[in-house]
SEDRENVO-916240 format. One record per residue (C-alpha): residue number from 0; residue in one letter; x, y, z. Coordinates in nm, 3 decimals, decimal comma. Layout:
+-----+------+---------+---------+---------+
! pos ! code !       X !       Y !       Z !
+-----+------+---------+---------+---------+
! NUM !    A !       X !       Y !       Z !
...
+-----+------+---------+---------+---------+
END
This chain:
+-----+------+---------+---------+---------+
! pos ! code !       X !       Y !       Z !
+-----+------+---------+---------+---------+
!   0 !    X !   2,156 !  -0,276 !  -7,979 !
!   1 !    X !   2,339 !   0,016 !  -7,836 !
!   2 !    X !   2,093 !   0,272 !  -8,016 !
!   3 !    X !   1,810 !   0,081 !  -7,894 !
!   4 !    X !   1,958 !   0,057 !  -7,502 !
!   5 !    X !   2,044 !   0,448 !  -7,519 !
!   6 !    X !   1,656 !   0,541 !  -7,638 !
!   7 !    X !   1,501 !   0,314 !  -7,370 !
!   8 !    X !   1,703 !   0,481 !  -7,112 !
!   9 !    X !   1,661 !   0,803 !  -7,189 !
!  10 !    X !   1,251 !   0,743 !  -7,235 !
!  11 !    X !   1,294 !   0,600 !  -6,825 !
!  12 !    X !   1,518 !   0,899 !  -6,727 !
!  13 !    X !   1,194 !   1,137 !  -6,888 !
!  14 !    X !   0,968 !   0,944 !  -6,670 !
!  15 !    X !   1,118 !   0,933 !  -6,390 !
!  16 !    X !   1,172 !   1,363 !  -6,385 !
!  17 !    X !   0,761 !   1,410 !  -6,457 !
!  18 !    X !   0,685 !   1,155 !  -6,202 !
!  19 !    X !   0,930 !   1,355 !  -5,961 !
!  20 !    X !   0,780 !   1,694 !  -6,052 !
!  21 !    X !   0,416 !   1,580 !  -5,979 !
!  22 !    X !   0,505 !   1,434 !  -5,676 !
!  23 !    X !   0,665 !   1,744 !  -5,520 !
!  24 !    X !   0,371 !   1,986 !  -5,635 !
!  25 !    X !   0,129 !   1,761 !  -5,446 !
!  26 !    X !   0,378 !   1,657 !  -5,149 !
!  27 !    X !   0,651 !   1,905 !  -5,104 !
!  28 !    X !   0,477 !   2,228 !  -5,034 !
!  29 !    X !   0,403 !   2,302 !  -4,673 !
!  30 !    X !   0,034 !   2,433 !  -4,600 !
!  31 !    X !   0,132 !   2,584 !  -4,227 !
!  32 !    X !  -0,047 !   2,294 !  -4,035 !
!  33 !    X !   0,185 !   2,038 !  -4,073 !
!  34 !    X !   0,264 !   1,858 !  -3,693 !
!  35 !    X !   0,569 !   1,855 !  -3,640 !
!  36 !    X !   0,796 !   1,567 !  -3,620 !
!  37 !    X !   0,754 !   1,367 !  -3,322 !
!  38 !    X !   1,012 !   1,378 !  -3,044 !
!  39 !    X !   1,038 !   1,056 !  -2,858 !
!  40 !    X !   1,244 !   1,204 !  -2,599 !
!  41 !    X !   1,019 !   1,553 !  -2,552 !
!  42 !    X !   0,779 !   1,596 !  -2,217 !
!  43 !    X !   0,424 !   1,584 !  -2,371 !
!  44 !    X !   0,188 !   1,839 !  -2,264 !
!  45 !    X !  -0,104 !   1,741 !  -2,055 !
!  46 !    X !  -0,414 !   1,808 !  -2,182 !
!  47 !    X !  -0,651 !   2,033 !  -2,072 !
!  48 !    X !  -1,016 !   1,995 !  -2,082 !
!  49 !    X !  -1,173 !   2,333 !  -2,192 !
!  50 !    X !  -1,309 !   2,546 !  -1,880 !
!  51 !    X !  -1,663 !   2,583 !  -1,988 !
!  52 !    X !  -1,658 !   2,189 !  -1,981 !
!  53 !    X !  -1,550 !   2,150 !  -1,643 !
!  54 !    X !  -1,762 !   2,080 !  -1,372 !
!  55 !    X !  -1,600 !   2,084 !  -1,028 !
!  56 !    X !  -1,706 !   1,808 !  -0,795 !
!  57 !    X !  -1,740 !   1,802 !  -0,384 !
!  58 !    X !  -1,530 !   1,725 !  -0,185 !
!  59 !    X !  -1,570 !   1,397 !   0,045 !
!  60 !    X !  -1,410 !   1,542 !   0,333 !
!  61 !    X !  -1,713 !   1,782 !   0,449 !
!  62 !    X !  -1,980 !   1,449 !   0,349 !
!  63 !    X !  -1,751 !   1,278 !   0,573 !
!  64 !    X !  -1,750 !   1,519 !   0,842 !
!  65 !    X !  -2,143 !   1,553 !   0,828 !
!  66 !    X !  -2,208 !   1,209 !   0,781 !
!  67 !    X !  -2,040 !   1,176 !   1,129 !
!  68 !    X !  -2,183 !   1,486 !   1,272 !
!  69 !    X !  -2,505 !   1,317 !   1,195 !
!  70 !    X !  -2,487 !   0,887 !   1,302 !
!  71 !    X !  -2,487 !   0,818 !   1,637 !
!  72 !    X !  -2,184 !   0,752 !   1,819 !
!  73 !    X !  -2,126 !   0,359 !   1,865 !
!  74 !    X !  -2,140 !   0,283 !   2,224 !
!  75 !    X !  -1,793 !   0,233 !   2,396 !
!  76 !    X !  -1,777 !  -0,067 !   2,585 !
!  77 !    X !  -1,597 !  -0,083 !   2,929 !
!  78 !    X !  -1,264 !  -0,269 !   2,902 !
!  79 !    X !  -1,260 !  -0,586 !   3,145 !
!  80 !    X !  -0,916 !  -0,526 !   3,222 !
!  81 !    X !  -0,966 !  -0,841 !   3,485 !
!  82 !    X !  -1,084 !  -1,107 !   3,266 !
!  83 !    X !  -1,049 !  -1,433 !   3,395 !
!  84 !    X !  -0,942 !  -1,286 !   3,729 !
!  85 !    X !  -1,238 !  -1,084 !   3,892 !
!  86 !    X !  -1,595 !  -1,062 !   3,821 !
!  87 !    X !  -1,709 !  -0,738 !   3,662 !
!  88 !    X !  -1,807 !  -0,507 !   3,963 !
!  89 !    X !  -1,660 !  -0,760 !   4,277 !
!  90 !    X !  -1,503 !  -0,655 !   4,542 !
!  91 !    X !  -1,205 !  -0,813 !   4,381 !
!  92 !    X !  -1,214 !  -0,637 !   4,028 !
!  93 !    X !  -1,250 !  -0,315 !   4,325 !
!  94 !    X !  -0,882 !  -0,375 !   4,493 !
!  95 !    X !  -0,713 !  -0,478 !   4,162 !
!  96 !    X !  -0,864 !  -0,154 !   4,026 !
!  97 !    X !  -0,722 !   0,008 !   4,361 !
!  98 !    X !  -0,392 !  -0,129 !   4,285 !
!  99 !    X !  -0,367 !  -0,038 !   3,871 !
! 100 !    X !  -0,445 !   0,290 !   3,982 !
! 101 !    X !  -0,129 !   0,268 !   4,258 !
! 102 !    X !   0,082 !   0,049 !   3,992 !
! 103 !    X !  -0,056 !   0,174 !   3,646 !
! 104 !    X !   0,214 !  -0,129 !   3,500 !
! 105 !    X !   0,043 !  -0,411 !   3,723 !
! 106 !    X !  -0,048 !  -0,701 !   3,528 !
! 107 !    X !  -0,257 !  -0,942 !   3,725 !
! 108 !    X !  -0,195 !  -1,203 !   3,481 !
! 109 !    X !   0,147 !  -1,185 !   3,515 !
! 110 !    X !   0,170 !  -1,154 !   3,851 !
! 111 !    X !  -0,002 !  -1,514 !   3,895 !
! 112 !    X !   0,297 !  -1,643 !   3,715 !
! 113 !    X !   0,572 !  -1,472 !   3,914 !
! 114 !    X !   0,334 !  -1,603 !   4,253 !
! 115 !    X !   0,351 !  -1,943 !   4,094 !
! 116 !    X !   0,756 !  -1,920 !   4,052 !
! 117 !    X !   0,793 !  -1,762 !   4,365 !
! 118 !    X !   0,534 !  -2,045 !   4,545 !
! 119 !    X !   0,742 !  -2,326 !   4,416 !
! 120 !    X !   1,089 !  -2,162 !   4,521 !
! 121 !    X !   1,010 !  -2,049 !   4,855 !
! 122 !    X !   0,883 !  -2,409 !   4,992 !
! 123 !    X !   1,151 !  -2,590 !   4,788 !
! 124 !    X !   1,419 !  -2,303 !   4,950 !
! 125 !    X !   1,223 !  -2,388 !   5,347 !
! 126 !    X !   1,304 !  -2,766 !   5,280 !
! 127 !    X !   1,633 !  -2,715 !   5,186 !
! 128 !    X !   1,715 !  -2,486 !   5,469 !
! 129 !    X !   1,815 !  -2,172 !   5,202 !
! 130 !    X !   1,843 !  -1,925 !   5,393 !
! 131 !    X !   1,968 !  -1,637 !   5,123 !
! 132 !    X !   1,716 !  -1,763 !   4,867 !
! 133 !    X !   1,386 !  -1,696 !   5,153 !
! 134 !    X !   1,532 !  -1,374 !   5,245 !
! 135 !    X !   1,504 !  -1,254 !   4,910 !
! 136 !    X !   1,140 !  -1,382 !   4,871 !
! 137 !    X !   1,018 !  -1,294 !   5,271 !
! 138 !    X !   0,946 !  -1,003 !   5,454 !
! 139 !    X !   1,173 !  -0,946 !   5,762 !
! 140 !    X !   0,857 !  -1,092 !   6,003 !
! 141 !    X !   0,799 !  -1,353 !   5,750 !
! 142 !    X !   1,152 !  -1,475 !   5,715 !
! 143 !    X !   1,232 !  -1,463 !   6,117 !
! 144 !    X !   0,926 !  -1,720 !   6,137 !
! 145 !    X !   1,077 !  -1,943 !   5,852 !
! 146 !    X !   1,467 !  -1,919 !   5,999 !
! 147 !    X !   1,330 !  -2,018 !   6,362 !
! 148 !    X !   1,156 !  -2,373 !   6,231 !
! 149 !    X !   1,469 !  -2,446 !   6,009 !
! 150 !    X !   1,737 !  -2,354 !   6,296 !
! 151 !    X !   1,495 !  -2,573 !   6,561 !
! 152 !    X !   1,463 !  -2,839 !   6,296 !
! 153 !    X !   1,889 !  -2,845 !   6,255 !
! 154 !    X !   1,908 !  -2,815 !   6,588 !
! 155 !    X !   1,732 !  -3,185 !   6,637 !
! 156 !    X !   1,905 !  -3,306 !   6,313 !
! 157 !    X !   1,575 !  -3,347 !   6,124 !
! 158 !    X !   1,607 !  -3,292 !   5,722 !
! 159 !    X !   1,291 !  -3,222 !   5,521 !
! 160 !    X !   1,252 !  -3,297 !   5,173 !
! 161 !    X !   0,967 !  -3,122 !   4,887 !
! 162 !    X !   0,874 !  -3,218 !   4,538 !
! 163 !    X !   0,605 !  -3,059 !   4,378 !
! 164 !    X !   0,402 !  -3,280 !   4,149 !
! 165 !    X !   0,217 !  -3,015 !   3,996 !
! 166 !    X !   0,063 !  -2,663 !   4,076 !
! 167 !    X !  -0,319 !  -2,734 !   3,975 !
! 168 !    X !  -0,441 !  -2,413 !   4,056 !
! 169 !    X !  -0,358 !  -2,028 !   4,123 !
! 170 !    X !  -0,612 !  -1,750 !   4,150 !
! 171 !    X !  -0,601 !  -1,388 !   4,341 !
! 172 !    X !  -0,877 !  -1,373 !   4,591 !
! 173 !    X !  -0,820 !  -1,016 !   4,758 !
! 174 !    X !  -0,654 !  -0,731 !   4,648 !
! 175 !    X !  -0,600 !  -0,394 !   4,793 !
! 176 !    X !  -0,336 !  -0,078 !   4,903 !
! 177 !    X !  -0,242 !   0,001 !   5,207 !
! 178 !    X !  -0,035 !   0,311 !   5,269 !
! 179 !    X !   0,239 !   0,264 !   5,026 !
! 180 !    X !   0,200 !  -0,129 !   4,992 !
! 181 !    X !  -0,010 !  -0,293 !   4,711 !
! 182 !    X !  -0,131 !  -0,662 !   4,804 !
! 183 !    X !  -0,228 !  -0,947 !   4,633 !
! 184 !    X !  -0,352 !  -1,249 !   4,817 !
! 185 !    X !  -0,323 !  -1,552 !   4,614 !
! 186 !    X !  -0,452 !  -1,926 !   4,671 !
! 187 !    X !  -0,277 !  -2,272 !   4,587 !
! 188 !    X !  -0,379 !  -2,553 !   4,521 !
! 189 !    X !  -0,111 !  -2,824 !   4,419 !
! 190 !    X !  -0,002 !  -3,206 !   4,469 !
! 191 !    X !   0,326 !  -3,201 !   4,638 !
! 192 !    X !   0,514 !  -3,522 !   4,796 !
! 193 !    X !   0,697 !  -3,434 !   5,116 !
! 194 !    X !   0,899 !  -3,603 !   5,420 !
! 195 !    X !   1,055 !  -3,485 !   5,708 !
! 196 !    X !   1,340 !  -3,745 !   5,857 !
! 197 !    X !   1,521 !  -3,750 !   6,198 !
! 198 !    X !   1,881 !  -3,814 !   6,260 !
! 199 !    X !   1,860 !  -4,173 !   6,193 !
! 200 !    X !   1,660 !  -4,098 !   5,870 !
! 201 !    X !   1,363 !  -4,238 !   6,018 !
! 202 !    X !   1,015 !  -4,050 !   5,894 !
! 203 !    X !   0,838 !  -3,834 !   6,177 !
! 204 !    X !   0,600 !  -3,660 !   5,899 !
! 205 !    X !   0,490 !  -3,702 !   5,548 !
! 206 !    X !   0,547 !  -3,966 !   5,323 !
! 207 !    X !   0,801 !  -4,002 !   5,069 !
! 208 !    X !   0,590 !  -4,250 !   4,874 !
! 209 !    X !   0,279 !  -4,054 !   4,873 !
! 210 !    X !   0,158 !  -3,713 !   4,685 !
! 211 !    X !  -0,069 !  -3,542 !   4,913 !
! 212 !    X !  -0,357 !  -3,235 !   4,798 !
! 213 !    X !  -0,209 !  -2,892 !   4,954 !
! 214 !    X !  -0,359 !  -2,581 !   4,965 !
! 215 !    X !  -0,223 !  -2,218 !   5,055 !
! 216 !    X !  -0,336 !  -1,878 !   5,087 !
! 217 !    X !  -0,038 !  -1,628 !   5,055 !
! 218 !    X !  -0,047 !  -1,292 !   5,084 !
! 219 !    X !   0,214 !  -1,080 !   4,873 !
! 220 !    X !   0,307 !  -0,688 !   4,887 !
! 221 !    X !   0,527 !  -0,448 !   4,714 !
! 222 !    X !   0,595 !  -0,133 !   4,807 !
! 223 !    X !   0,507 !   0,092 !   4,487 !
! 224 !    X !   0,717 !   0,414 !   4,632 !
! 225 !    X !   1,046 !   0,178 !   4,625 !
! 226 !    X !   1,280 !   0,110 !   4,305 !
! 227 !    X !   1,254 !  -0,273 !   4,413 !
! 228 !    X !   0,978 !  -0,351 !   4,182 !
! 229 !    X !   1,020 !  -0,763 !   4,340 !
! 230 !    X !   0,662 !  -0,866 !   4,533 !
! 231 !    X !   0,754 !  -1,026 !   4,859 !
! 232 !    X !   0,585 !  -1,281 !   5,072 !
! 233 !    X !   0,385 !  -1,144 !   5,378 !
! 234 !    X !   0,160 !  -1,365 !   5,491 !
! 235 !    X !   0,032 !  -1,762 !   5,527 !
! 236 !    X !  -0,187 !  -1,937 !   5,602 !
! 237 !    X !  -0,331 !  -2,317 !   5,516 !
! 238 !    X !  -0,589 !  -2,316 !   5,277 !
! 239 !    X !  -0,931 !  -2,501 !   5,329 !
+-----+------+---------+---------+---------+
END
């Protein structure tokens, strides 16, 4: 059995050297085009088209440019800066125009809501008899005219009283500059419930019971060439 094991192996061991030796002749000579191996880590190479093959196109830019050069320009239209204040072309839209160009940061919208604040303080502040809160809202001939009623009506012993119910309406109907001073008239229209009692605390005027339809006209002004940029109260009158 040992004979026959030796034989076999040495018939395999014969084999396996011609198999070997064919193998390399076909596989294990190099031709010169081999690729070589591949390098997972190496920068690849772009690849460039040939330059006969390449054919270079425009550039958007100048189509751009002409296609401009050639449509029509889109008309521009005017910016109603007053909308919802003034008309288009009224002689309002003309003084609020008079004072943007005087006070390029006036807002007419928010000025309405600083008049509205300022409304409600300055006849709450005349009931009250507050004196430092009117002369920060008044002009000096303003504020003389508002400190004479409340020193005659202390002087008799009367005490007023104000609530506002609501302020229904506020719109600007004039605007212009004069000199230095940029003014905004504004009217009111509001429900307010006031009284007015004598010493005894008997009712002269008003009606503490009853809300009563008021309407102002108020004129305000600021001067645009002082750092106070605070609007103060003018002018009044009763409204129709």
């Amino acid at each position: 059995m040992q004979d026959v094991f030796d034989i076999y192996t040495i018939i395999f061991l014969a084999l396996a050297v011609f198999i070997f030796l064919r193998l390399r002749s076909v596989l294990g000579q190099r031709t010169g085009r081999e690729r070589p191996p591949y390098d997972p880590y190496a920068g690849r190479e772009p690849v460039r088209p040939a330059t006969e093959n390449v054919v270079a196109l425009p550039s958007r830019k100048p189509e751009a440019a002409v296609a401009t050069a050639a449509a029509p320009a889109e008309p521009v239209e005017p910016v109603d800066r007053w909308k919802g204040v003034a008309a288009p072309g009224s002689a309002l839209a003309t003084g609020l125009d008079a004072i943007f160009a005087a006070a390029p940061d006036f807002d007419a919208k928010h000025f309405l809501t600083g008049a509205r604040a300022a409304y409600e303080m300055i006849v709450n502040a005349y009931a009250e008899g507050d004196r430092r809160t009117l002369k920060n809202l008044l002009s000096r001939e303003v504020y003389e005219g508002f400190e004479t009623a409340i020193n005659d009506r202390e002087k008799r012993g009367d005490t007023a009283e104000s609530r506002f119910v609501s302020i229904d309406n506020a719109e600007i109907t004039a605007a212009e500059v004069r000199g230095r001073n940029i003014q905004a008239t504004v009217r009111f229209q509001s429900k307010l419930v006031s009284v007015t009692r004598d010493k005894a605390g008997t009712v002269i005027d008003g009606n503490a019971e009853k809300v009563t339809d008021v309407t102002d006209v108020w004129t305000f002004a600021r001067d645009v060439s002082s750092r106070d940029p605070n609007w103060k109260l003018v002018a009044t009158e009763a409204g129709q």
